[in-house]
C-alpha positions in Angstrom: 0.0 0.0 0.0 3.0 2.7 0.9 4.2 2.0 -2.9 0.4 2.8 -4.3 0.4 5.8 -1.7 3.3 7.2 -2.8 2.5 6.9 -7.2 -0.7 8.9 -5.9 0.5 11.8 -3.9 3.9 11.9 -6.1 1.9 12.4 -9.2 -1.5 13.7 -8.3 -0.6 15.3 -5.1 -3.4 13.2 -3.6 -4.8 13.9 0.2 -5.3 11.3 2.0 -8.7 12.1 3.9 -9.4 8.6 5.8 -7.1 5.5 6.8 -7.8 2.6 8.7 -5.3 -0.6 8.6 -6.7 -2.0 5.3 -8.1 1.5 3.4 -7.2 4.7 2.6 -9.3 7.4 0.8 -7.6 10.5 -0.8 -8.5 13.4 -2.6 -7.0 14.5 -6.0 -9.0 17.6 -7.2 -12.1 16.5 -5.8 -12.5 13.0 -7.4 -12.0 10.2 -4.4 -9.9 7.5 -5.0 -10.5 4.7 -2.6 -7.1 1.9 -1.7 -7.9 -0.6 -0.2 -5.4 -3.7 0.3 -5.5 -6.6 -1.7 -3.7 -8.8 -4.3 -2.1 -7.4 -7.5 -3.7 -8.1 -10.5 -2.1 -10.6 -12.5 -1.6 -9.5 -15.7 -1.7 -6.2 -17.4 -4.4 -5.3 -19.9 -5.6 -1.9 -21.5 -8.4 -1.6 -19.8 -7.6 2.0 -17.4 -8.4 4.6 -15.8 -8.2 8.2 -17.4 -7.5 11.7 -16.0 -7.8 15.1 -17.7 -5.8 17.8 -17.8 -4.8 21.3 -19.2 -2.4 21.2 -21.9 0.1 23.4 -19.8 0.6 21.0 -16.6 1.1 17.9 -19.3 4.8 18.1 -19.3 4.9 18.9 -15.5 2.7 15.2 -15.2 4.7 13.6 -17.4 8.1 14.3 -15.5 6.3 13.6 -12.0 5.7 10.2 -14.0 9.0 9.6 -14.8 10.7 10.6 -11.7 9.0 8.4 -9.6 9.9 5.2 -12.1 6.7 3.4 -13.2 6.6 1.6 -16.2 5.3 4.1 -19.5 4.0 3.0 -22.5 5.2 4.0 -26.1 2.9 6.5 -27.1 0.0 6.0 -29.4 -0.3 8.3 -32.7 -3.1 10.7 -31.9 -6.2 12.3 -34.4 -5.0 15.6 -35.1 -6.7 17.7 -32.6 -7.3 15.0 -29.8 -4.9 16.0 -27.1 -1.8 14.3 -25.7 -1.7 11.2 -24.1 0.5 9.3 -21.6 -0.2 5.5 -20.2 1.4 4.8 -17.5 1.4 1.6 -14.5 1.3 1.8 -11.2 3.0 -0.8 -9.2 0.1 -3.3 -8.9 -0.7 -3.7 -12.9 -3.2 -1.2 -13.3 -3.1 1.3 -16.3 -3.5 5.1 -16.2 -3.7 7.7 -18.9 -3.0 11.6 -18.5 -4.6 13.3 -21.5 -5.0 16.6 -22.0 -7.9 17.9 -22.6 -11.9 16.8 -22.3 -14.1 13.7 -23.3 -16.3 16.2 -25.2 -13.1 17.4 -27.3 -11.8 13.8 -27.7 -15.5 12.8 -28.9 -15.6 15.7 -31.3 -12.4 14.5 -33.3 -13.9 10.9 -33.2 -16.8 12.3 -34.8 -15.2 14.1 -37.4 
């Protein structure tokens, strides 16, 4: 759990709010992220979770990402006009993306 703990507050400068000895709720601008202890999962898929964010904090994300050492995927060619994207792991298998950005804007390029 201290690994998952610290991949949260070193890249989304999560709060925690709540801990007892097997959870821990935190904060990362205003979206609650519940950890709660449990087995790894046992293989790696795409399936992931995605955050927004502005186009200027990308880079800032990204090197946040790569300080901290998790595993990041190459990165995928993108519609012209959809954003930027990074996929990244944290230390239990699961996937993450950072994409700048909204749904709505990524929809509109689908749709074009």
């Amino acid at each position: 759990m201290n690994r998952t703990i610290h991949f949260l507050e070193k890249i989304f400068a999560a709060k925690e709010i709540y801990s007892s000895p097997t959870a821990k709720y935190f904060l990362i601008n205003g979206l609650w992220i519940a950890l709660n202890t449990g087995e790894s999962l046992s293989e790696r898929t795409y399936n992931h979770i995605a955050f927004s964010t502005l186009d200027d904090d990308f880079d800032e994300y990204v090197r946040r990402i790569e300080d901290i050492g998790v595993e990041i995927l190459e990165r995928r060619e993108h519609i012209a006009g959809e954003g930027r994207s990074i996929y990244f792991y944290d230390y239990d298998n699961h996937l993450f993306e950072l994409h700048t950005g909204s749904l709505e804007k990524r929809l509109e390029c689908y749709n074009k």
